[in-house]
N, C-alpha and C positions, 0 to 999 in steps of 0.2 A: 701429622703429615708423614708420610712414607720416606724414607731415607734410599740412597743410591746404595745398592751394598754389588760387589764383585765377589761371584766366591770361583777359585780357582782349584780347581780336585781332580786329578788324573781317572777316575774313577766315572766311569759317563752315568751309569744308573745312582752313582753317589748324589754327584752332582744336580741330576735334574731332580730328587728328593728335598735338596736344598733349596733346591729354588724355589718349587710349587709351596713349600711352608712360609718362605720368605714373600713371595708373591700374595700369599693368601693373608697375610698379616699387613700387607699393602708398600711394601717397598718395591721400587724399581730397581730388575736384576740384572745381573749380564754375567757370563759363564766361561772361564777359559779352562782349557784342562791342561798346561804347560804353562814353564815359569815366566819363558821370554812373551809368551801370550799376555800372561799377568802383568809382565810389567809395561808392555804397549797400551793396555788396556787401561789401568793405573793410571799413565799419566794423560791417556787420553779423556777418561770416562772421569776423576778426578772420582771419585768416590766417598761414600761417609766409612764406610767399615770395608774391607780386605775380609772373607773367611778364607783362610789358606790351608792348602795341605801341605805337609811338609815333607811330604814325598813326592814332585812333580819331575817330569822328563824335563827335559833339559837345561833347565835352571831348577835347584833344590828352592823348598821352602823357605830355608835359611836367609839362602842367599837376596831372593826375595825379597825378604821381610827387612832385612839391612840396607840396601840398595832403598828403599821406600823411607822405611823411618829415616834415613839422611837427607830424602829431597821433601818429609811430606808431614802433619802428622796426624796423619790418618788411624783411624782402629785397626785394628789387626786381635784376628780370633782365631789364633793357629789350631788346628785338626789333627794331631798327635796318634802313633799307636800308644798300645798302653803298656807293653813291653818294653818300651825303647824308654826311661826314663832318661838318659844323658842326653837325648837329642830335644825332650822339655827342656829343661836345665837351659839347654842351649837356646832354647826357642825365648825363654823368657829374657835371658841375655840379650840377644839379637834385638827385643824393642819391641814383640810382642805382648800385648796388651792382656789375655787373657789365652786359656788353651780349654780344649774338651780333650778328651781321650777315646779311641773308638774299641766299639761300638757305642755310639753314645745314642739317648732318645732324642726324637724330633723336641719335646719338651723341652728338656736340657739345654740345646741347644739354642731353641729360640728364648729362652731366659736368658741366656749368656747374651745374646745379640739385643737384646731390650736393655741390659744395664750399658753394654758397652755405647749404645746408641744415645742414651739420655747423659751420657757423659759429652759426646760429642754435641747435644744440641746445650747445654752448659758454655763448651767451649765457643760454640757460634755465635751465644745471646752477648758473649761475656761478662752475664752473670752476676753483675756486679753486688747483684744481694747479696752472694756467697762471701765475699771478705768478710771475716770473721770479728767484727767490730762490739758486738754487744755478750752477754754472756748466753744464750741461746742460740740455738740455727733453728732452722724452720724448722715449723710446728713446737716451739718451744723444747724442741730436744736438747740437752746441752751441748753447748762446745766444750770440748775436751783438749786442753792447754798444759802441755806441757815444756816450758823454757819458751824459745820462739818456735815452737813448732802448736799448731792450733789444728783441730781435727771437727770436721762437722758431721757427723755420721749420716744427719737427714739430708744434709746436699753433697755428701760422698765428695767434701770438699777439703782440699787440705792446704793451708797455709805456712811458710815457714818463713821467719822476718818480713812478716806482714805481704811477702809475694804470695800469690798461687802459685801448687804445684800439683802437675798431672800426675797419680799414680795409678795403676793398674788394678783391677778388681783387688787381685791376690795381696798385693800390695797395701792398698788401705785396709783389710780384713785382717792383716800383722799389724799396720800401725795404730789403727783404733784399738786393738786388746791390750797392746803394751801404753799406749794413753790413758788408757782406761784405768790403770796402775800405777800409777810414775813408780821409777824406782824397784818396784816389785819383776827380781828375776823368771822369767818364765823359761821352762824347756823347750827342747824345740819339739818334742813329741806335742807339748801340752799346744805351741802355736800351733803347729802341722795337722792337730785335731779341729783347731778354735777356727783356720783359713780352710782348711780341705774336706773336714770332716773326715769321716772311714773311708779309704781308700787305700786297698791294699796295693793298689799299682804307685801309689804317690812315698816317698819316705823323706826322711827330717832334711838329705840334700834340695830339697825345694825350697825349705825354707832360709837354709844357707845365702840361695839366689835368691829370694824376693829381697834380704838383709842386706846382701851386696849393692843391689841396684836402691833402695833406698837411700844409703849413704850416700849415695851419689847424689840425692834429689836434698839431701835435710844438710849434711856434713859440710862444713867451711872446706876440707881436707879430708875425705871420704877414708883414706890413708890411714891418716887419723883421727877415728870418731870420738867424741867426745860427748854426743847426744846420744845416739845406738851405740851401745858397747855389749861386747863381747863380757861375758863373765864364765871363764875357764872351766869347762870340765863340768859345768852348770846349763848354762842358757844366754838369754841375753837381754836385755833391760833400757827402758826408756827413760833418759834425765835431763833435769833442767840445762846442764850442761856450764862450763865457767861462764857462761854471757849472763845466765840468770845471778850470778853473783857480783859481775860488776853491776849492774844494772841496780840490785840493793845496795852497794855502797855510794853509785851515782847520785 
């Protein structure tokens, strides 16, 4: 079934390029080119995904995107230049869920909008095969468990103290490679290759921010990690953490 998507792009010949590819993959679209547009529209049209640009008249993308992830928690697929990296940085901070960068291909783009998509029809069924209870996830791929943090790569599912937690494309693509390792330091060039692939417009501060905003989602006290840790002047490393240690003396 076809999903509601809004895409909001100051750009008119942009925008109706977005939408004849969306429309023709079978979603119902609706189009604003301004931010205060976007966010009437938002709360009126209720939406499954937001595609945003983050250069809109009268209200920025930004602002947007924060204003929404506070009332809603809808996808968001921010539209980025590819010179402006601090205003990514910023974009993924703000609650956005994934970014493109332009010029980007129709392709591209509608790949980004199918993962973000099958995430939100996860979050509607709620999914309940996704709790990670046996040592598998579907199609027998493993689950990848590290302390309380459990990672399912084939339902792009992540559990941590037996809750769910929503993370974002970029997001789980860092924390699957560091699961995939316990313990084992990785750089942040080697993540920034293993999430972004080559992209000379992307550098290791992206990965700074998907690091930050995970702690938030895994960390008792994000403040102070104690499962995602920093190792100085290195990289950064995924560990059981002291709960896996009471838990064996328990």
């Amino acid at each position: 079934m076809g999903a509601r998507v809004l895409v909001a792009e100051d750009d008119v010949n942009q925008a109706e390029l977005v939408r004849r590819y969306l429309v023709h993959e079978g979603h119902t679209v609706a189009v604003v080119h301004d931010g205060l547009s976007a966010l009437d529209r938002a709360r009126g049209m209720g939406p499954d995904l937001l595609v945003l640009d983050l250069m809109l008249p009268e209200v920025d993308g930004l602002r947007v995107c924060r204003t929404l992830r506070a009332e809603s928690d809808l996808a968001v697929l921010m539209l980025t230049a590819r010179s402006t990296e601090d205003d990514l940085l910023t974009g993924l901070d703000s609650g956005a869920d994934d970014y493109i960068t332009k010029p980007y291909s129709p392709r591209e783009l509608m790949a980004r909008v199918r993962t973000l998509l099958r995430r939100v029809e996860r979050t509607r069924r709620g999914d309940p095969a996704a709790t990670p209870t046996g040592a598998n996830g579907a199609d027998g791929e493993r689950v990848l468990r590290v302390g309380p943090v459990a990672v399912d790569p084939a339902r792009h599912a992540v559990h941590v103290r037996g809750a769910s937690v929503e993370c974002t494309p970029g997001e789980f693509r860092l924390l699957a490679v560091l699961a995939a390792r316990p313990e084992q330091v990785f750089s942040r060039s080697r993540l920034l290759e293993a999430v972004h692939g080559i992209d000379r417009y992307v550098t290791e501060r992206t990965i700074d921010t998907h690091v930050k905003n995970l702690r938030r989602k895994l960390e008792r006290d994000p403040r102070r990690p104690v499962l995602l840790t920093t190792v100085y002047g290195v990289g950064y490393r995924l560990g059981p953490g002291p709960e896996a240690g009471h838990a064996a003396r328990g």
